[in-house]
C-alpha positions in Angstrom: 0.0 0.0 0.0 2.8 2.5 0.7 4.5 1.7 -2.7 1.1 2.7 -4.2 0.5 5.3 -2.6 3.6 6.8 -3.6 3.4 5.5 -7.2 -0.4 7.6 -7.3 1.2 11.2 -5.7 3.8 11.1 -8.1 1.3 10.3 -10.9 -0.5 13.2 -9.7 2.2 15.3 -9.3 3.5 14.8 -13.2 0.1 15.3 -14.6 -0.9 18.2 -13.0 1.3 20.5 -15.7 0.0 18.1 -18.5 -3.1 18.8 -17.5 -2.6 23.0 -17.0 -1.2 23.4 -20.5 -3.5 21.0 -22.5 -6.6 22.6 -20.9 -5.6 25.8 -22.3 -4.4 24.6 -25.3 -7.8 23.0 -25.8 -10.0 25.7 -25.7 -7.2 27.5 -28.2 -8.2 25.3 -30.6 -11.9 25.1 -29.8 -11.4 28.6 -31.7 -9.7 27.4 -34.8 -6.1 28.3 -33.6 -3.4 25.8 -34.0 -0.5 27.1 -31.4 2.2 24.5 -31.7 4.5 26.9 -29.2 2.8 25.0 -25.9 6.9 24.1 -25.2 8.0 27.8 -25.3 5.4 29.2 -23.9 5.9 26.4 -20.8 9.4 27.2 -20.2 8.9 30.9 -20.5 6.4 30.1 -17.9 8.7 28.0 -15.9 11.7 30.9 -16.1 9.4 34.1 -15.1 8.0 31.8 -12.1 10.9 30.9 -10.7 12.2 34.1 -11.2 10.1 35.8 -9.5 9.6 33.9 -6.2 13.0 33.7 -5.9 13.6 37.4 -6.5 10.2 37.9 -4.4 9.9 35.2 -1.9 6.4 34.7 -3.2 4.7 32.3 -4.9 1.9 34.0 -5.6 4.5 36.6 -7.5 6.0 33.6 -9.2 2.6 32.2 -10.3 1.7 35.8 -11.5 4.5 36.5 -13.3 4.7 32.7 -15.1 0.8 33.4 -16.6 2.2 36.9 -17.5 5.3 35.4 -19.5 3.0 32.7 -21.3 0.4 35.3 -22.2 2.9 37.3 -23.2 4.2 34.9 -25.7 0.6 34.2 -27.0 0.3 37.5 -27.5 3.2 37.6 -30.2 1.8 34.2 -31.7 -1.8 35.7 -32.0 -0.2 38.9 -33.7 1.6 36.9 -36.2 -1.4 34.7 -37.0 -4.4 36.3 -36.6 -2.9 40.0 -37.5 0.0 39.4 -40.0 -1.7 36.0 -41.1 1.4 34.3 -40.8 1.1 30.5 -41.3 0.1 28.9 -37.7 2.1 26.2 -37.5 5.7 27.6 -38.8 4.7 30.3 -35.8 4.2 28.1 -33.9 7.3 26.2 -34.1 9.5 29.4 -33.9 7.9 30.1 -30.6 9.0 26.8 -28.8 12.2 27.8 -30.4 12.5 31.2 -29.1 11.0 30.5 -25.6 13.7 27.7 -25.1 16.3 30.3 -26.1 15.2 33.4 -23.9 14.0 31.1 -21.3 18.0 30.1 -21.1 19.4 33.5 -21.2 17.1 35.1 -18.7 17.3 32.7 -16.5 21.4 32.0 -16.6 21.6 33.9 -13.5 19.4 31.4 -11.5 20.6 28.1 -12.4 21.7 26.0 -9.2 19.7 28.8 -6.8 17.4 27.4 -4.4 13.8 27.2 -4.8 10.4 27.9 -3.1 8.8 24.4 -2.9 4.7 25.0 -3.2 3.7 23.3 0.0 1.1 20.7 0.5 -2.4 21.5 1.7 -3.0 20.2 5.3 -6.7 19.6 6.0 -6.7 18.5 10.1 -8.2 14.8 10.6 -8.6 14.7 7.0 -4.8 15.0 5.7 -3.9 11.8 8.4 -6.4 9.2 6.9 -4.4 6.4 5.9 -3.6 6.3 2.0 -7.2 7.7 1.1 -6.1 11.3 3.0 -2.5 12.1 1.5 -4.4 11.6 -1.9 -7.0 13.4 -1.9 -6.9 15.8 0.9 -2.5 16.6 0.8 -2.3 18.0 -2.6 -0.6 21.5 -3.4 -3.2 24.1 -4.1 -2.6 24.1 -8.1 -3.7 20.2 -8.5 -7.1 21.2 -6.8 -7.2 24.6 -9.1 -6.0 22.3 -12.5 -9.4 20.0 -11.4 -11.9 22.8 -11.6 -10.2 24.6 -14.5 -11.0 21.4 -16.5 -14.9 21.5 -15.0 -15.1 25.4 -15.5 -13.7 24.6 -19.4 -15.8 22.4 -19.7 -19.2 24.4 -18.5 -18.1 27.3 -20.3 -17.9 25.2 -23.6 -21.0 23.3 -23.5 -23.4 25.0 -21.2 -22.6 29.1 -21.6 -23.6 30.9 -24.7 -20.0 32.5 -24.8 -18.6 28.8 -25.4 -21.0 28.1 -28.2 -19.6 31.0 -30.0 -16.3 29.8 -29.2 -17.0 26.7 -30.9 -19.0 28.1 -34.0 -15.7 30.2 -34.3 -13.9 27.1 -34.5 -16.1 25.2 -36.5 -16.9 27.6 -39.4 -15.3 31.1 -39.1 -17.0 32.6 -41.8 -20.5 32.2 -40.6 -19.6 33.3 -36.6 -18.5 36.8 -38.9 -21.4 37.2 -40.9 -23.6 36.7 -37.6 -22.0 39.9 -36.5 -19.3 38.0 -34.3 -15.3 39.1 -33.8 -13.8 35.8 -34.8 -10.3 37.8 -34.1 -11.0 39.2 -30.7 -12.7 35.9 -29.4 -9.5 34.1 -31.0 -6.8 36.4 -29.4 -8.6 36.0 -26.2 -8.5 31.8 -26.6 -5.0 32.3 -27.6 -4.6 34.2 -24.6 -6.1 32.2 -22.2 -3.9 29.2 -23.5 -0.8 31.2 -23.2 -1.8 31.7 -19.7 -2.4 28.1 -18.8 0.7 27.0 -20.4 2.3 29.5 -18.3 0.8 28.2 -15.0 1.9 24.8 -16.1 5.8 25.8 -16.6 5.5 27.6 -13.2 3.9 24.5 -11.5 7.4 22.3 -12.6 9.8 24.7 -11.4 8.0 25.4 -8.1 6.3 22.4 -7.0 7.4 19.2 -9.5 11.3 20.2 -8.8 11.5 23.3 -7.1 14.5 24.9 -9.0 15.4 26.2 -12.6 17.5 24.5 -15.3 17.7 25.1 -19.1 14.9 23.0 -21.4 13.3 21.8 -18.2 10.1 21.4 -19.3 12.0 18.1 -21.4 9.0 18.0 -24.4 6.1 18.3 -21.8 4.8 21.2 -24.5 4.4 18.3 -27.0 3.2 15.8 -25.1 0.3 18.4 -24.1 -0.4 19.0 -28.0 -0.9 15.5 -28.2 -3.3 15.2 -25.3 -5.5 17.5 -27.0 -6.0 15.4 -29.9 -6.1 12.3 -27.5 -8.8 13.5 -25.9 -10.6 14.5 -28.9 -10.6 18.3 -28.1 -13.2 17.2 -24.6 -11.9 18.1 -21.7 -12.7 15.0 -19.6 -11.0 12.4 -21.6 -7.8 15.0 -21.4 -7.9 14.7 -17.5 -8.1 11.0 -18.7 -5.5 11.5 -20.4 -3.0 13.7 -18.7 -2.7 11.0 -16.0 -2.4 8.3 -18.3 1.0 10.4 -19.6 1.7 11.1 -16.1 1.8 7.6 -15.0 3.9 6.7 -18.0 6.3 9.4 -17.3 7.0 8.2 -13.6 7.3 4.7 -14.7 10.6 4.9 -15.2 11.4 6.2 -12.5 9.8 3.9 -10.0 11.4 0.7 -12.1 14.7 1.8 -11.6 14.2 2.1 -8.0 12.7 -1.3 -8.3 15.9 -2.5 -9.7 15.0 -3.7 -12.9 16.7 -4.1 -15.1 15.8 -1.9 -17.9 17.9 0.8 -19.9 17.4 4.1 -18.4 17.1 5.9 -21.9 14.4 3.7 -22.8 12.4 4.2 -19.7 13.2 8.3 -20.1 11.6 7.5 -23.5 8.6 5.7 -22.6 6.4 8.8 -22.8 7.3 10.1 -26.0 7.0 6.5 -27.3 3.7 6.4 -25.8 2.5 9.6 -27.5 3.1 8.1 -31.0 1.4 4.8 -30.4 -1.4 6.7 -28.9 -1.8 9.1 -32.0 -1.2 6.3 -34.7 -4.0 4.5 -32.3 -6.5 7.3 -32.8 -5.7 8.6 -36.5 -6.9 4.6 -37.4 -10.3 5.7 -36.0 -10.9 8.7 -38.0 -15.0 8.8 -37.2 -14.0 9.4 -33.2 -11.7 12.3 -34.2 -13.8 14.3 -36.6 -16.9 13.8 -34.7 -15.4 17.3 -32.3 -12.2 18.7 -34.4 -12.9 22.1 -34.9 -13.5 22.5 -38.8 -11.5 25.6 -39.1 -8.6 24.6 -37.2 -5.2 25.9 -38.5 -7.0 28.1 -41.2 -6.3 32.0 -41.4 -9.7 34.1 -41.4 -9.1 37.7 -43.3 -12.7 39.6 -42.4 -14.0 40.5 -46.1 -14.8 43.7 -44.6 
């Protein structure tokens, strides 16, 4: 029992910034964006929060200043894209590519510096029940919050009129515009609010996953929260589903080594990645599940004819 109940809290632990980062890049491309920059927008994320609870003492500063980086760096994607009409995905690409970059030389100066570890919540007589409390009752604040972001997406998208535009938007740009709707505002603000999230999910691995700051920590986690989106078939339950399912297979490795088996490290380090291929080939063979809820306009620029 205590070997599982270690194996779940670390499962927990490594999904939570799955989880923050493919929320928000969920409802970006419930609008018919296609941000490919989750990774740089992540590590900026992880860099400005770090950063500034180190510089601050605060997490709450460092939390701040993470969604401030990521939306930030949305901003400039949304600029390029919806503005400039620059091709989404080569945008995209560039903006993992320069969040690594300024990620590494902003945060040169707090490499090896201690960090502010997000502590866990304590709920008296609650917290001390054996295996069931630490679970569900000891988590840091942010796995609670990344729980009801994924129920507020989800009631905003299905039962709120502002979520049905969302969708139409998504689903057939040229219609939401000739109803009298701002397909560009409502998509800067989706691209926004993804930015943000992927922020808050950078932040949560330098503060409370490993509470300290190296270069290209976020090791791919941008992808791998891409790929959730489409493995969840842009609903935000099955990508709770889903973000633990990545989770688990990201600590696996971990746990078997302590197990001493014996297994090559880089192919246990690998296992999620591998896992993210076989789960996309998995889904593209069922084609009917996948178009049944991808948005019809994803990817495609929208120039307003007037």
């Amino acid at each position: 029992m205590g070997m599982l109940e270690a194996v779940i809290l670390t499962v927990i632990t490594a999904a939570t910034p799955l989880l923050l980062a493919a929320i928000g890049e969920l409802v970006t491309e419930r609008s018919g964006v296609l941000n490919l920059g989750v990774e740089g927008m992540m590590v900026m994320g992880a860099m400005a929060g770090f950063a500034g609870a180190y510089m601050s003492g605060s997490l709450i500063v460092g939390l701040a200043l993470a969604i401030v980086a990521g939306v930030v760096m949305s901003l400039l994607f949304a600029f390029l894209t919806l503005t400039l009409v620059t091709n989404q995905v080569a945008t995209g690409l560039s903006l993992t590519i320069l969040g690594l970059g300024l990620s590494g030389i902003l945060g040169e100066g707090f490499v090896s510096k201690p960090g502010i570890k997000m502590p866990k919540l304590e709920i008296p007589g609650l917290t001390d029940i054996p295996f069931i409390g630490p679970i569900l009752f000891g988590q840091d604040a942010l796995v609670y919050f990344s729980i009801l972001l994924t129920v507020a997406v989800w009631w905003f998208l299905f039962k709120t009129r502002a979520g049905l535009v969302l969708r139409a938007v998504g689903d057939n740009h040229d219609s939401a515009h000739g109803l009298g709707y701002n397909v560009i505002r409502i998509r800067y603000l989706a691209v926004m609010f993804g930015g943000g999230c992927a922020g808050l999910g950078g932040a949560y691995l330098s503060l409370a996953y490993t509470p300290l700051w190296t270069d290209d920590m976020t090791a791919g986690r941008g992808w791998i929260a891409l790929a959730l989106v489409v493995f969840g078939t842009w609903m935000p339950g099955r990508v709770v589903v889903g973000a633990y399912l990545f989770g688990f297979m990201t600590i696996l490795g971990f746990h078997a080594q302590a197990l001493g088996y014996g297994i090559p490290s880089q192919f246990l380090s690998s296992l999620p990645y591998l896992a993210t291929i076989v789960v996309l080939v998995l889904i593209s063979m069922r084609k009917s599940l996948v178009s049944i809820h991808t948005p019809a306009c994803i990817g495609k620029p929208f120039v307003p004819s007037h």
